[in-house]
N, CA and C atoms as a LAMMPS dump frame, in Angstrom:
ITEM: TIMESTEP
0
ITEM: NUMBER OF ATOMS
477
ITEM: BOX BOUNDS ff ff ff
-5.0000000000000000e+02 5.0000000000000000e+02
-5.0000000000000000e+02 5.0000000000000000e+02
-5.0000000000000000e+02 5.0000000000000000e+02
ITEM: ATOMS id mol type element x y z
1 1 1 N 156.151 287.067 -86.544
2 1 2 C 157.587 287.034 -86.575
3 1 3 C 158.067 286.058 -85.508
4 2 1 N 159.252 284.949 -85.922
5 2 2 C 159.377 284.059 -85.171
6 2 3 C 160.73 284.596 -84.813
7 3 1 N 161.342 284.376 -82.894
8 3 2 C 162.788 284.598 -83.023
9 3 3 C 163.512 283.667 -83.444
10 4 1 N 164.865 283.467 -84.234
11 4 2 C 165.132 282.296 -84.021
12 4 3 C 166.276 282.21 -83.24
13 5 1 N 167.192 283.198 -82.639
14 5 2 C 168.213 283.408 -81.735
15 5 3 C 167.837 283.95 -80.96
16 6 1 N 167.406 283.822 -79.58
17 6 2 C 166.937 284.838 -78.354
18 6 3 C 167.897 285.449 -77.621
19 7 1 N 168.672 285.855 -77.238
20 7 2 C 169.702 286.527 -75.926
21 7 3 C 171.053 286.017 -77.068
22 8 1 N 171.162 286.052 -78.874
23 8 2 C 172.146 286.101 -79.29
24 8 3 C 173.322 287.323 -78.599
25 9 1 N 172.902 288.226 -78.134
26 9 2 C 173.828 289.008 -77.767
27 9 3 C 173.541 290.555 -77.724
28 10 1 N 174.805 291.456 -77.369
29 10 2 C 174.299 292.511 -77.433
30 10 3 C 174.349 293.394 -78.884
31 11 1 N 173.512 294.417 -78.723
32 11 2 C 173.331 294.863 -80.519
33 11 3 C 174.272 296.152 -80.349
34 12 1 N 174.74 296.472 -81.229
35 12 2 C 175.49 297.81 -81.77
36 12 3 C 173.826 298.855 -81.739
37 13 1 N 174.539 300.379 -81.529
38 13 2 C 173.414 301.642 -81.928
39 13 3 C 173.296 301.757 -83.541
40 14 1 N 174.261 301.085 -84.076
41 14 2 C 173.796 300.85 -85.965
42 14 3 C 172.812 299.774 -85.68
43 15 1 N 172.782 298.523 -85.54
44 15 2 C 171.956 297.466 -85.634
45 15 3 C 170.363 297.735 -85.211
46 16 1 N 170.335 298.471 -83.438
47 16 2 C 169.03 298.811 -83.612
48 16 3 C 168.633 300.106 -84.573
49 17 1 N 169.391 300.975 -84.876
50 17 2 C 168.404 301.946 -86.078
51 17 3 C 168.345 301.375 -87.227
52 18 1 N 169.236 300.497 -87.571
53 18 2 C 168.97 299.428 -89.042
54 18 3 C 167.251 299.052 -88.815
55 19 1 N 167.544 298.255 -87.571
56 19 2 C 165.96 297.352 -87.577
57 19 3 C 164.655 298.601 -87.105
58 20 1 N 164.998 299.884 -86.75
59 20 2 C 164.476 300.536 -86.61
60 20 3 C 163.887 301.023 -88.058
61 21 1 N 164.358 301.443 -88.645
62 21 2 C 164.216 301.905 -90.434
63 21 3 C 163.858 300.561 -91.202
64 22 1 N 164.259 299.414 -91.017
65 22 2 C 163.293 298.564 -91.667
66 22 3 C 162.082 298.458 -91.256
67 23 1 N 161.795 299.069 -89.845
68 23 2 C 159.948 299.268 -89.313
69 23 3 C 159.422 300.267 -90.266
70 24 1 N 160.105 300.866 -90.801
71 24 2 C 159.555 301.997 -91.014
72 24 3 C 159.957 303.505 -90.739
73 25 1 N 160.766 303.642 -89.261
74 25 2 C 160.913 304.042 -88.95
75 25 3 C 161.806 305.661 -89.491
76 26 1 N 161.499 307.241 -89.717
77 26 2 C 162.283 307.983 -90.451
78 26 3 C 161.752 309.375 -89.997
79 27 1 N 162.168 309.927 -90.257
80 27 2 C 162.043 311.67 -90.081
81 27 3 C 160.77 312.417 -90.616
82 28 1 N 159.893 311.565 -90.788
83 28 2 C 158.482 312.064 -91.299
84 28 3 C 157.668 312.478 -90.035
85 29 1 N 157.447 314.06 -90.368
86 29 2 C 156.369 314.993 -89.774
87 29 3 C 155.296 313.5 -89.192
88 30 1 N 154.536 313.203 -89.977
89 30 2 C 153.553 312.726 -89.137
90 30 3 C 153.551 311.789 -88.866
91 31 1 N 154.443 310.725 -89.006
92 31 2 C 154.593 309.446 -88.567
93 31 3 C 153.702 308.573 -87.653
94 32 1 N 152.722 308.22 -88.828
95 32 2 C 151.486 307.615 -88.424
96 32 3 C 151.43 306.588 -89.438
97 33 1 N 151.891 306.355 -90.954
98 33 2 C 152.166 304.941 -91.21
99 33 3 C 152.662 303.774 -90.976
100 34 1 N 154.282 304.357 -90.482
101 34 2 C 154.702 303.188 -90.117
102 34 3 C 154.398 302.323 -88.912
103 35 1 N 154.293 301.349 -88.768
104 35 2 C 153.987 300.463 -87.296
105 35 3 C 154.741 300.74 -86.257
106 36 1 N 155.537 301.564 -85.9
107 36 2 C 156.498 302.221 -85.1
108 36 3 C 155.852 302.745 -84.02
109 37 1 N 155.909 302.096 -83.055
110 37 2 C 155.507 302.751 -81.427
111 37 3 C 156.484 303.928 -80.984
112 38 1 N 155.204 304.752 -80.661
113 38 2 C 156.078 306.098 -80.133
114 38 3 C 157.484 305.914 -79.062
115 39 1 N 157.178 304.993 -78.192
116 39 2 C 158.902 304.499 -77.744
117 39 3 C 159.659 304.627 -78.671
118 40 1 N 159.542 303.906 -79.726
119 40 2 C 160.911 303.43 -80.922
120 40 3 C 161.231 304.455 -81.165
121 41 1 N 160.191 305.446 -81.921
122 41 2 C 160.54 306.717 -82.242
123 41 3 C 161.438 307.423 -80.933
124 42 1 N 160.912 307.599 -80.037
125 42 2 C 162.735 307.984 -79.249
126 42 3 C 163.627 307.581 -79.42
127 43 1 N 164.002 306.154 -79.562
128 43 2 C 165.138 305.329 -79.774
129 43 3 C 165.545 305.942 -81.214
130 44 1 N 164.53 306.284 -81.938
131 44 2 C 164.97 306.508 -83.218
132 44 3 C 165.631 307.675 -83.398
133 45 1 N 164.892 308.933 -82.812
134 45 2 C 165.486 310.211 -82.737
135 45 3 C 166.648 310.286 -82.086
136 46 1 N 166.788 309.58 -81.173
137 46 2 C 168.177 309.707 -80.538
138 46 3 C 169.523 309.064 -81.304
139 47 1 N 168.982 308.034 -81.805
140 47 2 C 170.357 307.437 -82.348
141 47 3 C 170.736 307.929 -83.918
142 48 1 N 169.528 308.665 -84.497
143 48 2 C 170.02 309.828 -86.046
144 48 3 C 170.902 310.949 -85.467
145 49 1 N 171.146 310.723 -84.512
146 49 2 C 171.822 312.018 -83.65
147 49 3 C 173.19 311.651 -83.29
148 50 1 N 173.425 310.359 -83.528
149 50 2 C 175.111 309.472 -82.821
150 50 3 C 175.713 309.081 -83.798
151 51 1 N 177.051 308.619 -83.873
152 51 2 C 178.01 308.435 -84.594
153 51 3 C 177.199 306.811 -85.245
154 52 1 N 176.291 305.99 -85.161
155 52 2 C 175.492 304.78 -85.794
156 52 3 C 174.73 305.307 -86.736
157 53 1 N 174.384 306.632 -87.172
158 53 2 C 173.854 307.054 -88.621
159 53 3 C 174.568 306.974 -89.414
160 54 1 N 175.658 307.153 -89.41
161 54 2 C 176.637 307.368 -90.66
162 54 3 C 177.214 306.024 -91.335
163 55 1 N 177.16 304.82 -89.939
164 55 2 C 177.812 303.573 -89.889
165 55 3 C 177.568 302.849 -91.192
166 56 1 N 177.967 301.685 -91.569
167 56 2 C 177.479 300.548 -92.497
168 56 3 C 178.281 299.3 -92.012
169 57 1 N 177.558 298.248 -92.458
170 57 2 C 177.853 297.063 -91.785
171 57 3 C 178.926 296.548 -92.161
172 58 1 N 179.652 296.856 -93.417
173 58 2 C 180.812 296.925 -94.174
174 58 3 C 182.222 297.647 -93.247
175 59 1 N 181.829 298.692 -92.655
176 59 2 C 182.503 299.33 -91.998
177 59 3 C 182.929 298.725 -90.509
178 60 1 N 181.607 298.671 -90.317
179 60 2 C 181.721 297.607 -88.486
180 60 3 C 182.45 295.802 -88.633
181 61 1 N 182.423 295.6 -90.087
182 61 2 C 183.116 294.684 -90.06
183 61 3 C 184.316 294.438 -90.599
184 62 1 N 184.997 295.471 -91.169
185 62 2 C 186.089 295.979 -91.349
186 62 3 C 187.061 296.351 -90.029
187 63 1 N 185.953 296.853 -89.515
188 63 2 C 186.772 297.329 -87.864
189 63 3 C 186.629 296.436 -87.179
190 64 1 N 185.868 295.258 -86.99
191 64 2 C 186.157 294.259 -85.841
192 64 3 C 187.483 293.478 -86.551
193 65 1 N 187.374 293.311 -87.665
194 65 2 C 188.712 292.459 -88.213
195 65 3 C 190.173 292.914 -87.739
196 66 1 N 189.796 294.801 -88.006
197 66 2 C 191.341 295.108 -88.069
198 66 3 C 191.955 295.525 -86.129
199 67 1 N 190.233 295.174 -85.548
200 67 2 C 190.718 294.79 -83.926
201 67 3 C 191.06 293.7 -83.334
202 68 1 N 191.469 292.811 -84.174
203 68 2 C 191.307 291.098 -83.395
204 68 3 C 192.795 291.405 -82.978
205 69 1 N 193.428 291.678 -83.518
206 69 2 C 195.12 291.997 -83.348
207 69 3 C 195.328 292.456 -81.77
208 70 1 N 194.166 293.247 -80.707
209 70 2 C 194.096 293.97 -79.348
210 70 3 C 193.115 293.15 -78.468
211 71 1 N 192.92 292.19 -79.123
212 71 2 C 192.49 291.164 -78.066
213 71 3 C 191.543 291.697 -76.998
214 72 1 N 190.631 292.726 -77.71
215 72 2 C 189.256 293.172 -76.841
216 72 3 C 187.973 292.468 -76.681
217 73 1 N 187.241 292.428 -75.364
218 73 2 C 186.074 291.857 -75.045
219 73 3 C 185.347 292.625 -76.232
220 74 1 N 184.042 291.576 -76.046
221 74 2 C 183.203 291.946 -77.022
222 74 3 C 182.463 293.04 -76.579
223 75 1 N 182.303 293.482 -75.244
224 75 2 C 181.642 294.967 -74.403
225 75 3 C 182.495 296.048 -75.001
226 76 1 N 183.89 296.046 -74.934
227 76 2 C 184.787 296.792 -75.387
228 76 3 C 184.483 297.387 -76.515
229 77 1 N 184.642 295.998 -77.911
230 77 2 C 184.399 297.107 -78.988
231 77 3 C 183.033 296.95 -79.456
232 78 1 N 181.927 296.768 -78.931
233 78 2 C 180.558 297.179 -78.912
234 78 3 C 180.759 298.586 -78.323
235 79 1 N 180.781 298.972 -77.157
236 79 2 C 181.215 300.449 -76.603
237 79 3 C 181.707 301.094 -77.451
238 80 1 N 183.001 300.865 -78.411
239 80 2 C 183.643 301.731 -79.056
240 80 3 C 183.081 301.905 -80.326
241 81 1 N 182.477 300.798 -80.461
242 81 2 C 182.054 301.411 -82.397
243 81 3 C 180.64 301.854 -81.786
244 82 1 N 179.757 302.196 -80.955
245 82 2 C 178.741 303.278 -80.091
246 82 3 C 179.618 304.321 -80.026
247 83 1 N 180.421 304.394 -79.48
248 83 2 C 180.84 305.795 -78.509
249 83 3 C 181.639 306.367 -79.742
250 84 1 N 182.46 305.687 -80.544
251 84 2 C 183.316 306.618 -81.933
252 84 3 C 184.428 307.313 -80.596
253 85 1 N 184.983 306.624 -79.759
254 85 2 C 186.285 307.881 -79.238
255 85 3 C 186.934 308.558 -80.088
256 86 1 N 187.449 309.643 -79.992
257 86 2 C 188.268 310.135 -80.931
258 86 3 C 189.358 310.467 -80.302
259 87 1 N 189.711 310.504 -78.901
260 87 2 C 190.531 310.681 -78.338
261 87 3 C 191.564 309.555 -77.436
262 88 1 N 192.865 309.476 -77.03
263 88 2 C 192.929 308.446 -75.977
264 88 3 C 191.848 308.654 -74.543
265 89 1 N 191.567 309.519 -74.348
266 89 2 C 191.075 310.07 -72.786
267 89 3 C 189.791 309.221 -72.822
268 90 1 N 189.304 309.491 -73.935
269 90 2 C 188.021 308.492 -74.419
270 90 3 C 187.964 307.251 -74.04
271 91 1 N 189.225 306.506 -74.916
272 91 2 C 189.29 304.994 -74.893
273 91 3 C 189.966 304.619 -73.59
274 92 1 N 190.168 305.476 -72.58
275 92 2 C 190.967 304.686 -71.093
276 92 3 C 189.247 304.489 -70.652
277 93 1 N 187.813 305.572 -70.558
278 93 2 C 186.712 304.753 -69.982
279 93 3 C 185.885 303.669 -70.92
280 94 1 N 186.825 303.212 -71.921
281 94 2 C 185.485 301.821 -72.48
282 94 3 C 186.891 300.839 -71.941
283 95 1 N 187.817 301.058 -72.084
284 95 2 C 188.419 299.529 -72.266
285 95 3 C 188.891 299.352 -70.246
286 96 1 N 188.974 298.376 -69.727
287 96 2 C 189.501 297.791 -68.711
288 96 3 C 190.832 297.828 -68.422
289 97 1 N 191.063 298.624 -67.447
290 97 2 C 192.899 298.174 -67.114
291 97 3 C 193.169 298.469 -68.355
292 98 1 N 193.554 299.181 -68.949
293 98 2 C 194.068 299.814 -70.281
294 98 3 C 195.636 299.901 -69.526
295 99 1 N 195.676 300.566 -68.779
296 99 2 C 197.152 300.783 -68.853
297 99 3 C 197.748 299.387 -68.125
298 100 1 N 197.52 298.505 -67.865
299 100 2 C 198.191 297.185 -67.957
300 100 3 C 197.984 296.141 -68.807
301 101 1 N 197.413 296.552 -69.662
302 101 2 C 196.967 295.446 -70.568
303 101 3 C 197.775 296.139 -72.04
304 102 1 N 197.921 297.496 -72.534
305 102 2 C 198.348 298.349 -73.555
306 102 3 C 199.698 299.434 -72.934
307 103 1 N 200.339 299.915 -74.104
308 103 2 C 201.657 300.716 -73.766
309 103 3 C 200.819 302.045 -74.789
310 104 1 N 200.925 302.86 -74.65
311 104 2 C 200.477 304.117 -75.232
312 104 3 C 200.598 304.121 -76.536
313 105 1 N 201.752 303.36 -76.814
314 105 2 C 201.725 303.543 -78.935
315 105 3 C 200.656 303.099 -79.421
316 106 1 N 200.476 301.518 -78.049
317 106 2 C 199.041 300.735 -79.214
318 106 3 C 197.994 301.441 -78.835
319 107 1 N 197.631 302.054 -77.507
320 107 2 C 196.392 303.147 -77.559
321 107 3 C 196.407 304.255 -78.743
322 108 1 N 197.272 304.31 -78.916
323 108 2 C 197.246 305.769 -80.207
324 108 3 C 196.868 305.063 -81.262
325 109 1 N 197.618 304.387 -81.592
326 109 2 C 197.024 303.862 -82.516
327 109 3 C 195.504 302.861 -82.877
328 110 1 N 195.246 302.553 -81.657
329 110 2 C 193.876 302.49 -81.389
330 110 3 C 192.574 303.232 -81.963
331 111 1 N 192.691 304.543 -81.243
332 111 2 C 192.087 305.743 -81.475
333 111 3 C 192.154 305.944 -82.887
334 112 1 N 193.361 306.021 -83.678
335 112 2 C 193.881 306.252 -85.127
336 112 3 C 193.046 305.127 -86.362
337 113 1 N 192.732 304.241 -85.281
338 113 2 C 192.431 302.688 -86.301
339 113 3 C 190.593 303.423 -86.062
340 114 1 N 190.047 303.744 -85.286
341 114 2 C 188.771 304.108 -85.09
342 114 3 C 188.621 305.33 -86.1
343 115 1 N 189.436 306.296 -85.934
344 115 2 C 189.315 307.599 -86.137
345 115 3 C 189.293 307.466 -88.203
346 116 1 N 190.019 305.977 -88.554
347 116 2 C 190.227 305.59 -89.721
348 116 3 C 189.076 305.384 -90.536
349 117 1 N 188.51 304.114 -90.066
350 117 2 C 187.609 303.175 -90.251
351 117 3 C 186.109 303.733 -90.059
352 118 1 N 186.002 304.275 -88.623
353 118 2 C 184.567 304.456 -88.395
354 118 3 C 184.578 306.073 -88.789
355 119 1 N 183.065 306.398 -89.164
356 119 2 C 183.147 307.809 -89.971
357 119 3 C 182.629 308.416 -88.671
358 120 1 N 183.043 310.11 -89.106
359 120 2 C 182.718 310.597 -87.38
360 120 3 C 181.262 311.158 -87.603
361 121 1 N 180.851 311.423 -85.952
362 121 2 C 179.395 311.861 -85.959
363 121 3 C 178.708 312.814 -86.655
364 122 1 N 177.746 312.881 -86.965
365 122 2 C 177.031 313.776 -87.538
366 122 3 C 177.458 315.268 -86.901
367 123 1 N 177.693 316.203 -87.619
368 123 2 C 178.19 317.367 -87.31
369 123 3 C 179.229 317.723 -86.972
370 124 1 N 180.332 316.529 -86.743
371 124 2 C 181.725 316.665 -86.534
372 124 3 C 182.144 316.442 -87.826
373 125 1 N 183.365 317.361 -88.415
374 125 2 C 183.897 316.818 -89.675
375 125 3 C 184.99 315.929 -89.067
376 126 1 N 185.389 315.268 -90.801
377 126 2 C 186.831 314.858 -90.679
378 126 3 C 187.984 315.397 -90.31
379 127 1 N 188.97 314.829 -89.037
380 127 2 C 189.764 315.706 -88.784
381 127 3 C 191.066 316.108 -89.724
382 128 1 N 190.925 315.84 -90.751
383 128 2 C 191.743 315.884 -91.754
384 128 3 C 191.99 316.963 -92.507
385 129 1 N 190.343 317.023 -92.662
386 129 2 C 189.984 318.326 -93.328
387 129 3 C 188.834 319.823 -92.706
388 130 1 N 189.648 319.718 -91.39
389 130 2 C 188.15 320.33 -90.609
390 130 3 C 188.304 321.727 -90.993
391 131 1 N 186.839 321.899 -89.933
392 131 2 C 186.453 323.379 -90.394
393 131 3 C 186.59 323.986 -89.55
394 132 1 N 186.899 325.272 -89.691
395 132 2 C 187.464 326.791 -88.761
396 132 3 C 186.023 326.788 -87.853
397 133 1 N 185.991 327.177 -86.632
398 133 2 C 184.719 327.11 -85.677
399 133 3 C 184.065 328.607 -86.059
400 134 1 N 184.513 329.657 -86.739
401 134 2 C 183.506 330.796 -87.115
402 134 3 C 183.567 330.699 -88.412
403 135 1 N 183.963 330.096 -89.037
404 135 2 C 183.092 329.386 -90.38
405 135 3 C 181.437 328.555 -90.017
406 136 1 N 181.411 327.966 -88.968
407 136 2 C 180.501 326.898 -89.116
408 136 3 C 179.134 328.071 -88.349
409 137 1 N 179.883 329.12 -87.272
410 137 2 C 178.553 329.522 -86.653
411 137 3 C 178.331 330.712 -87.63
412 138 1 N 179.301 331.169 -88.444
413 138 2 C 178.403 332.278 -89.294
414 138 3 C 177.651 331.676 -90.661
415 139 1 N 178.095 330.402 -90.996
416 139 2 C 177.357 329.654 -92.279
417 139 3 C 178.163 330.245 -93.583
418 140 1 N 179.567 331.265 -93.666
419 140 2 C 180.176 331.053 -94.244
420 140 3 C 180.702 330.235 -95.166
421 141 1 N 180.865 329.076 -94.705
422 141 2 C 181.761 328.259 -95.659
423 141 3 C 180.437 327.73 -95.898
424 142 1 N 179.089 327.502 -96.009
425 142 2 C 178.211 327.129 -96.834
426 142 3 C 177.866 327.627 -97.92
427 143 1 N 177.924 328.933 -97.932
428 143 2 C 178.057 330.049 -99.444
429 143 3 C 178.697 329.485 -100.288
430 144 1 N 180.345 329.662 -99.952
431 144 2 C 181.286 328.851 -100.951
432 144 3 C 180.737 327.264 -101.389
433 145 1 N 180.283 326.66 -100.563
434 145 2 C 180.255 324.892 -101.411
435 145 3 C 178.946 324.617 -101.79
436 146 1 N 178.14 325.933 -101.844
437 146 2 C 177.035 326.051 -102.88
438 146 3 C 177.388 326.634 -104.114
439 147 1 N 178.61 327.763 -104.424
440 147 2 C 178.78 328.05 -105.306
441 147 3 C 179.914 326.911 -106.296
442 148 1 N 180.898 325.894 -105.11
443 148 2 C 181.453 324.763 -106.034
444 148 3 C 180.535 324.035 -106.812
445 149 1 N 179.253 323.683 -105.473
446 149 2 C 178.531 322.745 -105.974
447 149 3 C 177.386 323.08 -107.875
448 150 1 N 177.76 324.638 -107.948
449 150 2 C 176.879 324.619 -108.836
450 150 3 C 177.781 325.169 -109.865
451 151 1 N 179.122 325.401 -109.627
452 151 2 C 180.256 325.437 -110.764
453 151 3 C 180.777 323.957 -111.045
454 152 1 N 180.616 322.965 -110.132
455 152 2 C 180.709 321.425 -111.081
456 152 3 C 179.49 321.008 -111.646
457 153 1 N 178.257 321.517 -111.081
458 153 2 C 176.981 321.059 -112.187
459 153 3 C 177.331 321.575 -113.619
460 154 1 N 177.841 322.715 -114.032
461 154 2 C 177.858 323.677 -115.287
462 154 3 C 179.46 323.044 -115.953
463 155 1 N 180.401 322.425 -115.027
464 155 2 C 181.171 321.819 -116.258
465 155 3 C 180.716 321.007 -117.083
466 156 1 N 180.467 319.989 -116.973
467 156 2 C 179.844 318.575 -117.615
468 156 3 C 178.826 319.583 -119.41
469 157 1 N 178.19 320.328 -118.72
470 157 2 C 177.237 320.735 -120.045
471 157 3 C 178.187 321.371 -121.153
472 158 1 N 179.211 322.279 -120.601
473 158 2 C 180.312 323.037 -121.234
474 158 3 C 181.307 322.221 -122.042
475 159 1 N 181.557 320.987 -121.58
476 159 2 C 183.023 320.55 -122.401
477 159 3 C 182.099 319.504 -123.717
């Protein structure tokens, strides 16, 4: 393998598990085929665990477009499409001098443009449609969307 860009820059936590999973790299018990050094595999386990599993490159470039308008360093929204803030409290530690550089509407809406675009972490739902917190620790609401899921398998055969 030849490089042909060396110190192009810094990578997003999507980009290295992309090139991580094109090694090979995946959730297999014995993970002894792929060429994957047990290092990677940390790198790997850790980042199926962050808001860069869910990502697509479609998405990260959707969101750098609809950020050019806030005139952020490129550390900035590298940090933010990693970190997924969901909050303002969040986005005052990635961005610099936030409060002289932004007025609070465009931070909200900041957060709102992230909270849009990038999908949230694994195990957090959408806040749109979230879930009650003793729904999730009694496994409740999993009963029910096994029984949707197998009352929309049985329409399709019926009509």
């Amino acid at each position: 393998m030849k490089i042909k860009n060396p110190n192009a820059g810094a990578l997003t936590n999507f980009e290295v598990l992309d090139f991580l999973r094109s090694r090979g790299a995946s959730r297999d018990v014995s993970r002894v085929l792929a060429p994957v050094a047990a290092s990677e595999y940390k790198v790997y386990d850790y980042l199926v665990e962050t808001p860069a599993c869910n990502l697509t490159r479609e998405k990260i470039n959707e969101f750098l477009e609809r950020c050019k308008k806030y005139d952020l360093a490129k550390a900035e929204l590298l940090n933010i499409i990693n970190i997924r803030p969901s909050q303002t409290v969040e986005i005052y530690t990635i961005i610099e001098e936030m409060d002289s550089r932004f007025e609070m509407p465009i931070i909200e809406e900041l957060v709102e443009l992230v909270e849009e675009v990038l999908p949230p972490p694994p195990g957090q739902p959408k806040a749109e449609g979230g879930t009650d917190e003793n729904e999730e620790e009694t496994g409740e609401g999993e009963e029910d969307n096994d029984e949707n899921e197998a009352a929309d398998e049985e329409e399709p055969e019926t009509s």
